[in-house]
Every structure is written in C-alpha cells, then in structure tokens.
C-alpha positions in Angstrom: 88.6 83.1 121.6 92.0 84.8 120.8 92.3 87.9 118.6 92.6 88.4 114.6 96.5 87.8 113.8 98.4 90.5 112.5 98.5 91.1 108.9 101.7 89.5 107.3 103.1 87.4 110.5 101.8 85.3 113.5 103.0 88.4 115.8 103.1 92.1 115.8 106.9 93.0 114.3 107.3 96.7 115.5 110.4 98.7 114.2 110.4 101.2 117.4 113.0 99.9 119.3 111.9 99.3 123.2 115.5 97.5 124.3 116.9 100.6 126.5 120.5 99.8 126.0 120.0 99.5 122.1 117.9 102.7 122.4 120.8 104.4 123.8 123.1 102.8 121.6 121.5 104.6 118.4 120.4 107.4 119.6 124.6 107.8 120.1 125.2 106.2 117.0 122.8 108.7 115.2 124.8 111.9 115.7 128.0 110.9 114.0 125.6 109.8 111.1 124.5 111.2 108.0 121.1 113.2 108.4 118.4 114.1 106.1 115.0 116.2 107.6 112.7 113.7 105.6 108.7 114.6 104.7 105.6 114.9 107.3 104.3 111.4 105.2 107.4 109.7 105.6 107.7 110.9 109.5 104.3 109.8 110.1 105.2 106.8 108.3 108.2 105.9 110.5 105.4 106.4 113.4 103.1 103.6 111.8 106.4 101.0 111.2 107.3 101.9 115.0 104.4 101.4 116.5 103.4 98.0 114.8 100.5 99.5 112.9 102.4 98.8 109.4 103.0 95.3 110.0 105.1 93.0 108.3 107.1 96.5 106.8 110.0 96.6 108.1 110.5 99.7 106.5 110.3 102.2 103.5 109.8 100.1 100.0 111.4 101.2 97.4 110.0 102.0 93.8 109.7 98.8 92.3 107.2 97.9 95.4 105.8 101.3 95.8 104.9 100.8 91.9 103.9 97.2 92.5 101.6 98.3 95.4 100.3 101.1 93.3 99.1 98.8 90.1 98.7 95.4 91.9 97.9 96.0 95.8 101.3 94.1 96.1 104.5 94.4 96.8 106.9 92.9 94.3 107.2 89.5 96.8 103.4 88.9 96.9 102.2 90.5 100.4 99.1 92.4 100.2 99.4 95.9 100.6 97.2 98.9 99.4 99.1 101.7 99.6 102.8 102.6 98.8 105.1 103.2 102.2 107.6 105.8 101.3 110.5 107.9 102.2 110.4 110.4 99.4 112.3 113.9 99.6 113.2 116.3 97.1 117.4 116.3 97.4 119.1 113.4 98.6 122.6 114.3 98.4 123.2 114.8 102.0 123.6 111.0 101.9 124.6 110.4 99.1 126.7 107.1 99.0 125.9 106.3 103.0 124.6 102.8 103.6 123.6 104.2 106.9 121.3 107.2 107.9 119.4 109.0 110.6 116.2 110.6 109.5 115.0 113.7 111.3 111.5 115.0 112.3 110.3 118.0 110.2 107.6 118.2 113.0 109.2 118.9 115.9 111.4 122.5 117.0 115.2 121.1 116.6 114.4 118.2 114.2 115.1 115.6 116.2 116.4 111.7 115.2 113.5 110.0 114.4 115.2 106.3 113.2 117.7 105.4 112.0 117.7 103.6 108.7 119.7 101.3 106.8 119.9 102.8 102.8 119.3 100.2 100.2 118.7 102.4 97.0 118.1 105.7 96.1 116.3 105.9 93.3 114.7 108.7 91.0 110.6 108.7 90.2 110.0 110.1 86.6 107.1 111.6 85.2 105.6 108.3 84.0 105.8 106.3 88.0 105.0 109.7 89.3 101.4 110.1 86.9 101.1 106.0 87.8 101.4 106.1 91.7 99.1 109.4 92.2 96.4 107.8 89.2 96.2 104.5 91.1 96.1 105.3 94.8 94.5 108.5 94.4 92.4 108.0 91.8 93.0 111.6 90.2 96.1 113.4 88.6 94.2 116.8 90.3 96.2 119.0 92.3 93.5 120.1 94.2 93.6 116.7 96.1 95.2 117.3 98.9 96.4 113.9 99.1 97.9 114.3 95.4 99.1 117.8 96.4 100.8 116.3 99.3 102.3 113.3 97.8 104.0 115.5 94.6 105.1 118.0 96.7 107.6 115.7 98.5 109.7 115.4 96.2 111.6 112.4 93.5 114.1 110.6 95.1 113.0 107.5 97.0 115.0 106.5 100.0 114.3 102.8 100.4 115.3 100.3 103.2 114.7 99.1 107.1 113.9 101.8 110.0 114.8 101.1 113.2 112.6 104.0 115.2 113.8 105.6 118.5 110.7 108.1 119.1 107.2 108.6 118.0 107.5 112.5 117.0 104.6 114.9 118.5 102.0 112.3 119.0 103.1 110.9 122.1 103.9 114.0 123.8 101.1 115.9 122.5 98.3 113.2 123.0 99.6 111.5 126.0 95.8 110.2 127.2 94.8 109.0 123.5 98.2 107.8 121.2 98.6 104.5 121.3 100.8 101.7 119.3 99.2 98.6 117.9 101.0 96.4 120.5 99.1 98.2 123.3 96.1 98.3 122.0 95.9 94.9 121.6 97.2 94.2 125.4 94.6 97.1 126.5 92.0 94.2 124.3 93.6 91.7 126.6 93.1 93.2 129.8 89.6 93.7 129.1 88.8 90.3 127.7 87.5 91.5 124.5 87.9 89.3 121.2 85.5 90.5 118.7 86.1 94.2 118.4 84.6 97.1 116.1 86.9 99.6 114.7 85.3 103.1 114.1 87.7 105.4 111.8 87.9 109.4 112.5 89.2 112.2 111.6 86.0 114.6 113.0 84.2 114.9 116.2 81.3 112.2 116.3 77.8 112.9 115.7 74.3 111.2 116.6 74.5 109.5 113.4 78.6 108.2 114.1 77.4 107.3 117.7 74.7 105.4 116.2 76.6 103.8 113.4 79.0 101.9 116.4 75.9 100.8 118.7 74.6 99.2 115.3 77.9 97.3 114.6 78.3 96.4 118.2 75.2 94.6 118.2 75.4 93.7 114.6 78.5 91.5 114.7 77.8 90.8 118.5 81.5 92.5 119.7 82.8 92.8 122.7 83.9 96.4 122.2 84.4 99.2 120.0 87.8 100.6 119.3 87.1 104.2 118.5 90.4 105.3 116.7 90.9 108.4 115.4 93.8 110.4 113.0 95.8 112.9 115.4 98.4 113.5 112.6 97.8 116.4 109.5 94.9 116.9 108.2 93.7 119.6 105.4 92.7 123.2 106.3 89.5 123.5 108.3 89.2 120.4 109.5 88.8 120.5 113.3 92.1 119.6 115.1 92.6 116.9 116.9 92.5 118.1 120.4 88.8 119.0 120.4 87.6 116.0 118.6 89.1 113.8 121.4 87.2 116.2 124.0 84.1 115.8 121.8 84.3 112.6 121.7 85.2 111.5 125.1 82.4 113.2 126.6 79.9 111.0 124.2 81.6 107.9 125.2 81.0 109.0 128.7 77.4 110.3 128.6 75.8 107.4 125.7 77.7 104.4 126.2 77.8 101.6 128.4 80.3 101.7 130.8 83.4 99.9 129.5 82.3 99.0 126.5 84.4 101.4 124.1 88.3 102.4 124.0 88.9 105.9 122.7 92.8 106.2 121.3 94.4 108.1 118.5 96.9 106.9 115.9 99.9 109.0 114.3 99.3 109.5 110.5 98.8 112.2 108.1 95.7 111.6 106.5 96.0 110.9 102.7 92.0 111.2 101.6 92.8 108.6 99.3 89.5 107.3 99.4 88.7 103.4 98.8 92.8 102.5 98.5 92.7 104.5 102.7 89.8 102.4 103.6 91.7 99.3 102.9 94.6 100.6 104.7 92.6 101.5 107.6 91.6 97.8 107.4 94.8 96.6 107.4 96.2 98.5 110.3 93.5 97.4 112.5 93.9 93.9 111.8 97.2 94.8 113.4 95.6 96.5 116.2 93.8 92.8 116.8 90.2 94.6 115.5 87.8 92.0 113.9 85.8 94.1 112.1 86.3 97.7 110.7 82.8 100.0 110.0 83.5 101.2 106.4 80.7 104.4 105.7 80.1 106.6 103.4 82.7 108.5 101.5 85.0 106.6 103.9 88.8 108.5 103.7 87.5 110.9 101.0 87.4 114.5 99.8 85.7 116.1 97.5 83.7 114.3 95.1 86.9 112.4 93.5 85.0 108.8 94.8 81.9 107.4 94.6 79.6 107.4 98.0 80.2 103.7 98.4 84.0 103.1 96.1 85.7 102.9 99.8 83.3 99.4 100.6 83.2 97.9 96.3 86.9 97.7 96.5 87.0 94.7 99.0 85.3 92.8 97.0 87.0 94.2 93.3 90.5 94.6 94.6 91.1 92.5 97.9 91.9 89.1 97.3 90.1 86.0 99.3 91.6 85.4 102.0 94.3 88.3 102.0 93.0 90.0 105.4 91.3 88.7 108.4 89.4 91.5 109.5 85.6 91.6 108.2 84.2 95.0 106.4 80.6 96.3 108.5 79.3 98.2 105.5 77.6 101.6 106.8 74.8 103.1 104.5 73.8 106.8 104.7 72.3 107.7 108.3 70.1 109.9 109.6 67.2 110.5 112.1 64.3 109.5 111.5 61.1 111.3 113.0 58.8 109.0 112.1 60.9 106.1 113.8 62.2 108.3 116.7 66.0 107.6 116.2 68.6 107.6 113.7 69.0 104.3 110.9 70.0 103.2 108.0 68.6 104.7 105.1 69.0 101.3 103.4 67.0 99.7 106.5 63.8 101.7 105.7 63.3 101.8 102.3 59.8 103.3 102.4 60.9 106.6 104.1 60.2 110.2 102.8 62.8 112.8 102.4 60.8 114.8 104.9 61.1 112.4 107.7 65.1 112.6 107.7 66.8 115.4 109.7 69.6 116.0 107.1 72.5 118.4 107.9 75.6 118.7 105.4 79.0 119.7 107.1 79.0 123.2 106.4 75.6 124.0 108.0 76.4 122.5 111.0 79.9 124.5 111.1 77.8 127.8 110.6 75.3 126.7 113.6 78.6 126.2 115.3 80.5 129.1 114.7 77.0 131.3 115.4 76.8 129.8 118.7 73.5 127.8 117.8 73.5 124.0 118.4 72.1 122.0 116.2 69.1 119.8 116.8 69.8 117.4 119.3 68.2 114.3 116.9 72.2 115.4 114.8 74.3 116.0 117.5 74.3 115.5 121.5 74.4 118.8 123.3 77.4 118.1 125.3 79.5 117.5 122.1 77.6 120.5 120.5 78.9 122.7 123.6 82.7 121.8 123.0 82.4 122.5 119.3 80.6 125.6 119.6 83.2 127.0 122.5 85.9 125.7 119.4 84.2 127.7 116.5 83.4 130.5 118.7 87.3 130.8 119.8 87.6 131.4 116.1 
C-alpha cells in the first residue's frame, strides 16, 4: 500500500529550491534586487510553500483568492483551500513597480533573503475584505484574538505571486533534531514501511490524556505509526516554548511507546488559533506530509472560548466538500482518567460515568502545580514529562 497523495497534485511541488547551482544563482541575484522585511505570518508562510507543506501553492494568493478562500474554502480556480496564504505588509513602496523581489526574514539578526518572488499585483485590503477575511477564518472581529490581533496588525497591501525559497528561517537552525519538510517526512514514512499513519497536532507538551488519545487512534484505525508534529513557530504569551515541549515529549515517546512506532518532528508556522478553519488546514498539510488520518480533539487550534468544544471536527462534514481531501478525521472526545476503569478514555466511551470518577485538571492548575514544584498526579501526567516542565516553570 502506497501513501495518501498530496493535496492538489500526484506529487509534492515544493517552492524551496534544492538545485545548488540555482541556489547560488538567486541568492546572487537577490542582492541587486528590490527588498521588503515582510511579516512573521508571511515568513512562516514562505517556510510552509518551501517545504512542501502548502502544496499545490506555488506561492502568496492574492486578494481575489485570499477572499475566495475566506467565504468559499476556495480559491478563485476551484482548489480547496481553508485558509487565505498571504504576504501582507503595511508599506509596500520599497517595490513599488518591481516585477521582481527578494523578501527578507523579520526573524532572524540581519534579515536575511528568505525567497525570492515574482510580483504579480499589489493590491490594497479595505475595511469591508478586511471585516470579511478576519469574520470568516476567525470567526470573530475581537482583537483580543490573537489570531485577529495578528492578522490586522500586518498591515493592507497584499503582495501576491510565486516564491521561490532559498532558506527555512530559525527553524532549521534552531530545531535541527525535530524540523522537518513534507518531502522528508514522507521518505522518513518510506524508510520505515509505514502506510497508514496518525497525525497528532501540538503546540503543548503531551499529557497522559494526549499519550492516550494516539495509542487509541493507532489501534483504532489499525496504523502503522504515529506522526507526532508539533508548531515550533510563534505562539501567544505563556504558552511553553517549543524547546521544552520537544524534551517533554521525546522522553514520553521513549519511556511509553513501542519502540519504533512513533516519529516526533516539528513544523515551521505561527500558530493562527483559528479554530475549526486551522484544523482543516492541519488536515491539509498532513495529507501533504503522506498522513492518512489526522486526530481532531477538543477545541482543536483554539483560544479562548471564540469556538465551540467540537466546531474544529462539524466543519468537515458542513464545509469540506466529498471528496476534496484524502486524509480521514479521528474524532477525539474529552479524555480523562478514569478510577473506576484504571486508565484514561473517552468520556463519550463510558457514558454511565460520575464526575467523581474523572481526575480533571484545567491548564492553569497544572501550570501552578508546575511552577510550585509539585507534580501532578501521575493518572494526568507521566513523572518524567512532569520533571522537565517543573525544572521549566521553576526556571521562571
């Protein structure tokens, strides 16, 4: 059995450009070019086109797709897509009236050449595609989102066309054991024989309840493997960054799973906590990663209480088409321990239960335990991954 096809094509299109001679050739050409320092999104977007993950895009849309995407989940052609792909700033006229561009890194000392892009419009978002964009995707005009706070602060004028990317900004240098592309994470699936393979979304270290949640969907849909992926890009304040995660959750993997049976990697994106429109994203992109199935939880890419516990899994069956993506949706309910049973389940498994029976922490409990040095019970989190949080908080 092969793996899921990409999204879009019959093969992974990535924009980074792996041809050393051509590599050269632009990186040359890209210093006697116009410049622009472009937005964290838009950086981490070039990051996602380079590395395969944004497949078919071949680069930034421009506002009559990002609107199209935003109302329709389509670009103006007809391809499904869920969220719009933008190069927004807030002054163009650096580049004004260049067909050709190199874009710089806002995240790295010295801004260096990210792509290089060739300019196709320039065009101005008013107040009315500004309100339409932030109320479809985000689902809230509230500039408490962060998402929302993010994407208005970027500024008006879109900078649409193809991207030709030279480097992968922080996240390869920084995460050297954990970033991967698309294009090696389906060889890595390859190498290892795997067809039939869970993704498992992150952006926090992994409880007893997230551990639990991947052993069920392993054996659920009968895969080969779990693709344990997580966000290395920006998050919002006092989330826990990205470094201690991946120790968290590489000493689970190693301790309480079965040898070979799960890859732990790291993609490079700024999270947009855009809810049910990000979990369909997240679907997308592992599709091009050559996942079959993606666990969908709880509150899946949210914040705050802008969506519904279970908006992020309703939305494949109100908004994705029939047949528009490959991959298959497992559909996590709320999770906890359960005394009674000795282990953690679905709550939708054991309808019969008492509130009593659950061990139920919320976030900000267990980030209190943490920062007091206590662990919490082991039934909500292994020990080992309790010790590398706690030595985290308590460097606080």
């Amino acid at each position: 059995m092969s793996l899921v096809r990409p999204h879009g094509s019959e093969e992974l299109q990535p924009r980074f450009v792996y041809d050393s001679e051509r590599h050269q050739q632009l990186m040359h050409e890209a210093e006697s070019l116009p410049s622009i320092v472009v937005s964290s999104a838009a950086a981490a977007n070039a990051v996602m086109l380079g590395a395969g993950y944004f497949n078919p895009l071949q680069g930034y849309m421009n506002l009559a797709d990002a609107l199209s995407v935003a109302e329709s989940l389509h670009t103006a052609d007809g391809l499904f897509w869920p969220v719009p792909v933008v190069n927004v700033v807030e002054d163009a006229s650096a580049i004004a009236g260049a067909k050709r561009i190199a874009l710089r890194d806002p995240n790295v000392e010295g801004n260096p050449v990210i792509a290089v892009m060739d300019v196709e419009a320039i065009e101005t978002i008013d107040d009315a595609q500004m309100s339409t964009i932030v109320e479809q995707v985000y689902g809230t005009q509230d500039d408490k989102h962060p998402g929302v706070a993010a994407f208005k602060s970027a500024g008006r004028q879109v900078i649409s066309g193809p991207i030709e990317v030279l480097n992968f900004s922080y996240f390869q240098t920084d995460f050297p054991d954990t970033f991967r592309t698309a294009v090696e994470i389906r060889n890595e699936f390859a190498e290892h024989g795997w067809s039939k393979v869970v993704a498992f979304q992150t952006r926090n270290p992994m409880h007893r309840a997230h551990e639990e949640l991947c052993k069920m969907a392993l054996e659920g849909v009968g895969a080969d493997g779990v693709l344990i992926h997580m966000l290395l890009g920006k998050l919002k304040a006092g989330d826990i960054p990205a470094p201690v995660r991946d120790a968290s959750i590489r000493k689970m993997v190693e301790v309480y799973f079965p040898k070979n049976s799960v890859m732990v990697t790291g993609y490079g994106f700024d999270m947009l906590y855009a809810g049910p429109r990000e979990a369909v994203l997240h679907a997308v992109f592992r599709q091009n990663c050559g996942c079959s199935h993606l666990i969908v939880g709880r509150d899946h890419a949210g914040v705050g209480d802008y969506y519904g516990a279970f908006d992020a899994q309703t939305i494949f069956d109100e908004k994705v088409p029939e047949g528009a993506l490959e991959i298959e949706i497992f559909r996590a309910d709320h999770t906890a321990y359960s005394k009674k049973l000795n282990k953690v389940v679905m709550m939708r498994d054991v309808p019969d239960h008492t509130k009593e029976d659950f061990i139920l922490l919320s976030g900000t409990k267990v980030r209190e335990m943490l920062g007091n040095g206590v662990a919490p019970p082991p039934e909500f989190s292994r020990p080992e991954v309790a010790q590398i949080l706690m030595d985290y908080y308590q460097s606080l």
